[in-house]
C-alpha positions as CSV (number, residue, x, y, z in Angstrom):
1,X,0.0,0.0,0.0
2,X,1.4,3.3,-1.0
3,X,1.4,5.9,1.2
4,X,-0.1,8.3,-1.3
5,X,-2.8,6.4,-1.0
6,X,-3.3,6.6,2.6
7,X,-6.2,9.4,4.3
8,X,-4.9,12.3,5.7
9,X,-5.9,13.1,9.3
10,X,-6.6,16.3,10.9
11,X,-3.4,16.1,12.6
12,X,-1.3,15.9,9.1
13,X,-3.5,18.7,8.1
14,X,-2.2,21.1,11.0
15,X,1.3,20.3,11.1
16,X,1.3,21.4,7.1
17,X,-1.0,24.4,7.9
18,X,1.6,24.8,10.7
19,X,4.8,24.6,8.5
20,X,3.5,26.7,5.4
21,X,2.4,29.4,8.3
22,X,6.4,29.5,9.5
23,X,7.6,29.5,5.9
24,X,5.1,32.6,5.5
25,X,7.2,33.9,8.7
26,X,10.4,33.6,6.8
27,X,9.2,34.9,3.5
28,X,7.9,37.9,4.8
29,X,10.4,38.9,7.4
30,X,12.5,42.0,7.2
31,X,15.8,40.5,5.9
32,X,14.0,38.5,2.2
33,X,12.1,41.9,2.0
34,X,15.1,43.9,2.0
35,X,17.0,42.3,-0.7
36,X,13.9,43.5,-2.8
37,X,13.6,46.5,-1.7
38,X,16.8,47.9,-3.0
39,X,14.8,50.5,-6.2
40,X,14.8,47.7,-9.5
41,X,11.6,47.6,-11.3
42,X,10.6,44.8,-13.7
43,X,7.9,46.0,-16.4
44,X,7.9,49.5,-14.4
45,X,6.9,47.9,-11.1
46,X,9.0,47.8,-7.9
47,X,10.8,44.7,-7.4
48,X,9.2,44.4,-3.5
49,X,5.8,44.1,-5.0
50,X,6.5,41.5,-7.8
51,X,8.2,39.3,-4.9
52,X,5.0,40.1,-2.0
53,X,2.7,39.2,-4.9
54,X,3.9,36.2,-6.3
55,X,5.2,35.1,-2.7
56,X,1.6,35.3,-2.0
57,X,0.2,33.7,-4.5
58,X,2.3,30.6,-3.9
59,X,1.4,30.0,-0.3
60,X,-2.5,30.1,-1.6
61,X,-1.7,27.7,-3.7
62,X,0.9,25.6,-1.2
63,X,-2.3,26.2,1.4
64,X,-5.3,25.2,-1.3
65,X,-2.8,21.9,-1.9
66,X,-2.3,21.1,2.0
67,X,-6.0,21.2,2.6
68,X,-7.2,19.4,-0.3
69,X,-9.2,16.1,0.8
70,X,-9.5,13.3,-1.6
71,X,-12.5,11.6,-1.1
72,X,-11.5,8.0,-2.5
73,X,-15.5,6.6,-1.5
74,X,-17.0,8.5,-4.2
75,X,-17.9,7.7,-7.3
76,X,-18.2,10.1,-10.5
């Protein structure tokens, strides 16, 4: 049995929910935002938006993977 394959519990849930909130920490702490905030501009917008922006983006999409249930019972 793979472990793929295997449900997840509310317990593996948190301790991703709990991880990906830490790596938000680190992302969004002074010294990461400082090395963007030093004045470039990519297609005439500051460098510190592109990386809050897209930084964001991924840990919706790193959050919308951690809390995705498979339902293996039901039938299409």
């Amino acid at each position: 049995m793979s472990y793929r394959n295997l449900p997840m519990t509310n317990k593996d849930r948190y301790a991703k929910l709990v991880g990906l909130f830490f790596l938000a920490l680190l992302l969004f702490n002074f010294p990461l935002l400082a090395l963007f905030g030093k004045g470039g501009q990519w297609l005439g917008i500051p460098s510190v938006l592109w990386y809050l922006f897209s930084t964001w983006v991924v840990l919706i999409l790193l959050i919308n993977f951690a809390l995705r249930h498979k339902n293996s019972n039901r039938k299409n």
